[in-house]
C-alpha positions, -999 to +999 in steps of 0.1 A: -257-660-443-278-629-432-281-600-455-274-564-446-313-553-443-314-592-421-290-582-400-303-546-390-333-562-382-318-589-359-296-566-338-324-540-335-347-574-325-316-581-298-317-544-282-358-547-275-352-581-261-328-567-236-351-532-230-381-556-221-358-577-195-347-548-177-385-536-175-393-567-164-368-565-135-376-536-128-412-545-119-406-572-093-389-559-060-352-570-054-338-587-027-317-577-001-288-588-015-299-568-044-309-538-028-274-536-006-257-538-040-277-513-053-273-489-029-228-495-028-234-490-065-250-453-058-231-444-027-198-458-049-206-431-083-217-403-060-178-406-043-164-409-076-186-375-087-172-357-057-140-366-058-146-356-098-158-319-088-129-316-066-106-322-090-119-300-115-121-270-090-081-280-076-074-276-115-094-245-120-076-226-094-046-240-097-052-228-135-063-192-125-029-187-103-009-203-135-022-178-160-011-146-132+018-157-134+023-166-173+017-130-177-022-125-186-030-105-157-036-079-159-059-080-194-077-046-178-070-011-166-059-007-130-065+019-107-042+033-077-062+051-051-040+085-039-058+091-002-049+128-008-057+154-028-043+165-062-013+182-067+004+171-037+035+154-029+021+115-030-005+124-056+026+137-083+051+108-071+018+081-077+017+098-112+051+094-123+050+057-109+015+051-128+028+062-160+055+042-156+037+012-147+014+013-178+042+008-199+055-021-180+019-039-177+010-027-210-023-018-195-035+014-182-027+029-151-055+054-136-045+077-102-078+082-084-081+109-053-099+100-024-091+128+000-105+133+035-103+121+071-059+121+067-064+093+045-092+076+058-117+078+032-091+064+007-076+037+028-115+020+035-125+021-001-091+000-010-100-021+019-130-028+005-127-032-028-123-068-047-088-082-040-078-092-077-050-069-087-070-040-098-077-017-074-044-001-051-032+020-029-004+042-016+007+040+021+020+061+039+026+063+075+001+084+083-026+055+070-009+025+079+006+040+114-010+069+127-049+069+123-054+038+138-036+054+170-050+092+169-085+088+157-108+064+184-127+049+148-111+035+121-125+014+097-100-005+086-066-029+102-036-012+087-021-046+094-044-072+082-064-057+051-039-048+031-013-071+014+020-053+002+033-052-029+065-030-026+082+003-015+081+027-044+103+058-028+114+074+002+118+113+015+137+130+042+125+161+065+141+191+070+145+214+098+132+243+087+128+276+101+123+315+098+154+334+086+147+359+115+156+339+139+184+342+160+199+310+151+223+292+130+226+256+135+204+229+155+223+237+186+216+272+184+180+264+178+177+242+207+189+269+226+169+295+215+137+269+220+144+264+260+152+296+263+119+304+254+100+273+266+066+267+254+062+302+234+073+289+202+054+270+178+058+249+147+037+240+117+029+208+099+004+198+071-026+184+096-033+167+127-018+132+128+002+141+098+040+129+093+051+161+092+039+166+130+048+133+146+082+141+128+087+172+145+075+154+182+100+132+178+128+158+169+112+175+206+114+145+222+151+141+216+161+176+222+136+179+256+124+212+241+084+219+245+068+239+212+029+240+203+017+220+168-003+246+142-014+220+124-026+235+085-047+227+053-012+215+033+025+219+032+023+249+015+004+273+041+026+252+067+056+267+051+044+298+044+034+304+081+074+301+087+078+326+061+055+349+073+066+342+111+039+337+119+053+297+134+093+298+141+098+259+122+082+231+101+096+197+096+090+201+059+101+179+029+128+185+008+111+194-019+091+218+001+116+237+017+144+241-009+129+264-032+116+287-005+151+286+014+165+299-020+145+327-022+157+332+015+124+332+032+132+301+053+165+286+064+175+248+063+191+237+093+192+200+088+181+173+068+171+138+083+186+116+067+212+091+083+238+106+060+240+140+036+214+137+002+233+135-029+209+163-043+212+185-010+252+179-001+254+212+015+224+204+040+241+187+076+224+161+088+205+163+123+231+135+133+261+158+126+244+186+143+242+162+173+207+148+172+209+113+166+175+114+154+170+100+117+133+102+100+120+094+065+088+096+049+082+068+020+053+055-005+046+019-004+022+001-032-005-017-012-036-041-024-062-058-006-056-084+017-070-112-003-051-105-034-034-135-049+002-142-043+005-144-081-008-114-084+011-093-059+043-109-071+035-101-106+032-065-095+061-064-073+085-071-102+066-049-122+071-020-099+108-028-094+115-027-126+095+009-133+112+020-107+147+015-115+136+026-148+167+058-151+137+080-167+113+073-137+143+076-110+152+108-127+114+122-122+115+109-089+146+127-078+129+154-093+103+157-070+122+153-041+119+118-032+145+086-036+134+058-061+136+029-040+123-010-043+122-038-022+107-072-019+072-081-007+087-094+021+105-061+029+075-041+024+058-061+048+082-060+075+087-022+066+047-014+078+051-038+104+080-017+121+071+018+110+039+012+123+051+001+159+077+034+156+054+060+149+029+045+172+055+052+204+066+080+191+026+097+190+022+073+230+053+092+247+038+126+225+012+124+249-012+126+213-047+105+218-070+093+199-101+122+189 
C-alpha cells in the first residue's frame, strides 16, 4: 500500500513517461497511413471550428434582432432630420410628433434642419447615415417624388435607400385666390382663367414644390394655362395673392384660413375627397365639379438597411404617438390629419405617390434643371 507522498510521486513518474513517448514519436517520421490520418484529424477540427464560428455569429445576430424587439432599442437619443427649414409646416408637425415619440421610447427625440436644394441636402445625409434606428427622416413628396424627376442630379433613389416606417399625417390644399377677383366659385374661376388665357399667374412655395405640381394638376383638369411664381415659402406665396400681385395659390389649410378670415384671400375649395371636419363650410373641388382630389402627407422614413426589428419597433411606436388624443389634438391644430398606417402601407403609399406626381410634373411639360 502506497502512501500519499508514494503516490504523488508515482503518478507524476506516469505523466513524464508518457511526455517522453510522445517526444519520441514525434522524432521519427510517420508513415503514410499516419500521415493521411493526421491530416483527416486537422482537416476534421478545422470543419468543426467553422462550423463552430458560424454558429456563434447565427446566434449573435439572431441575438441582436431579439433584443430590438424585447424592447432595448433604442438605449440612445434619436434624431429626425426635417429637410426644411424651421418654423415651417413639416418642421412644427416633426416637432409635435418628436415630443411625442420621446415619451413613447423613453428616449430623446431631437428635430435636426437640413434645408437646401427642396430637400435634397436633407434626404442625402439620411441616405447616408448608419441604418440602425437612429437617424430619420420626414418624406414628403417633394423628396421622395419630385426631385428625382425635376432636378437632372440626385444623390440619392427615393425608392431603394430609404426603408419606411409609417405615415405620420396628411393635409389638403386649398384653392385660394385674391378677393378682387371677379369670381365666386371654381366655375367662375375657370371662367375668368380662359377668358384671360395665359395672363394670370399663381404662386407656390418653390420650384418642384407640392404646392406647384398641385396647382398643374388642378390646370390640367380644368384645360386653363396660368404661369408658376414660384417663392422663398408659403408665406410670401400667400401674401403675393394678398397683395395681387398673383390671382391664386394652392396653399394649405393652415395657410390660407387665417388670411381668408382677415378677408385678404378667398377659399374657393378644399381638396379633399370629401368636406374637413375643421373646414365644413369649405366645398370640395369635387362638388365644384373638378374631380380632382390632392393631399400632402409626412411619412417617417430610415435608411434602407435598417433592421426589420427596428423599423417595426418604430412603427408601433409612432402609431401609438399618433393616436395619442393630446398629439391628434396638436396636429389638427396645425392643420394637418393625424394618420397611421402599416409599414407595408407606407411602402406602397411612396411607391404610388411617387409614380402620381411623377406624370403629373411629365404631362406639365416640367424637366429636369
Amino acid at each position: 500500500m502506497l502512501t500519499s507522498e508514494e503516490a504523488k510521486w508515482a503518478g507524476a513518474r506516469s505523466f513524464i513517461g508518457r511526455v517522453v513517448r510522445v517526444n519520441r514519436a514525434s522524432r521519427f517520421p510517420l508513415g503514410c497511413v499516419e500521415r493521411q490520418s493526421l491530416r483527416n484529424s486537422v482537416q476534421t477540427r478545422r470543419r468543426s471550428m467553422k462550423r463552430y464560428v458560424m454558429l456563434m455569429l447565427a446566434l449573435a445576430l439572431g441575438s441582436s434582432a431579439a433584443l430590438a424587439q424585447t424592447g432595448t432599442f433604442p438605449d440612445r437619443p434619436l434624431r429626425i432630420v426635417v429637410p426644411f427649414a424651421a418654423g415651417g409646416n413639416v418642421d412644427i408637425v416633426t416637432r409635435i410628433v418628436a415630443g411625442g415619440l420621446s415619451d413613447t421610447l423613453g428616449q430623446s427625440v431631437v428635430v435636426e434642419n437640413k434645408a437646401g436644394a427642396n430637400g435634397v441636402i436633407g434626404a442625402e445625409a439620411v441616405a447616408r447615415s448608419a441604418a440602425d434606428g437612429y437617424t430619420l427622416f420626414i418624406a414628403t413628396a417633394e423628396t421622395m417624388a419630385l426631385n428625382p424627376f425635376l432636378m437632372k442630379t440626385v444623390p440619392y433613389d427615393p425608392l431603394k435607400d430609404f426603408a419606411a416606417i409609417g405615415l405620420m399625417d396628411d393635409f389638403p390644399f386649398t384653392l385660394t385666390v385674391n378677393p378682387q377677383l371677379p369670381v365666386k366659385t371654381v366655375a367662375d374661376f375657370v371662367a375668368y382663367a380662359r377668358a384671360n388665357d395665359g395672363k394670370l399667374n399663381f404662386s407656390s412655395w418653390g420650384t418642384g414644390s407640392i404646392g406647384q405640381i398641385a396647382f398643374e394638376q388642378f390646370k390640367q383638369a380644368t384645360g386653363i394655362r396660368m404661369e408658376h411664381i414660384p417663392f422663398k415659402g408659403a408665406a410670401p406665396a400667400i401674401m403675393a395673392v394678398a397683395t395681387g400681385e398673383v390671382q391664386a395659390f394652392m396653399a394649405t389649410l393652415s395657410v390660407a384660413r387665417p388670411q381668408a378670415a382677415s378677408g385678404r384671400v378667398k377659399i374657393l375649395a378644399i381638396t379633399t375627397a370629401e368636406r374637413d371636419p375643421t373646414a365644413p363650410d369649405i366645398p370640395t373641388l369635387r362638388e365644384m365639379g373638378v374631380d380632382v382630389v390632392i393631399r400632402g402627407w409626412h411619412i417617417l422614413v430610415a435608411p434602407a438597411a435598417t433592421p426589420a426589428a427596428v423599423l417595426n419597433r418604430l412603427n408601433s411606436a409612432l402609431v401609438a404617438t399618433v393616436n395619442r388624443a393630446d398629439i391628434s389634438q396638436k396636429l389638427v391644430g396645425v392643420g394637418v390629419r393625424p394618420m397611421t398606417s402599416s409599414i407595408e402601407e407606407a411602402r406602397a403609399m411612396i411607391q404610388s405617390e411617387n409614380a402620381r406626381w411623377r406624370e403629373v410634373a411629365r404631362k406639365a411639360g416640367l424637366k429636369a434643371e
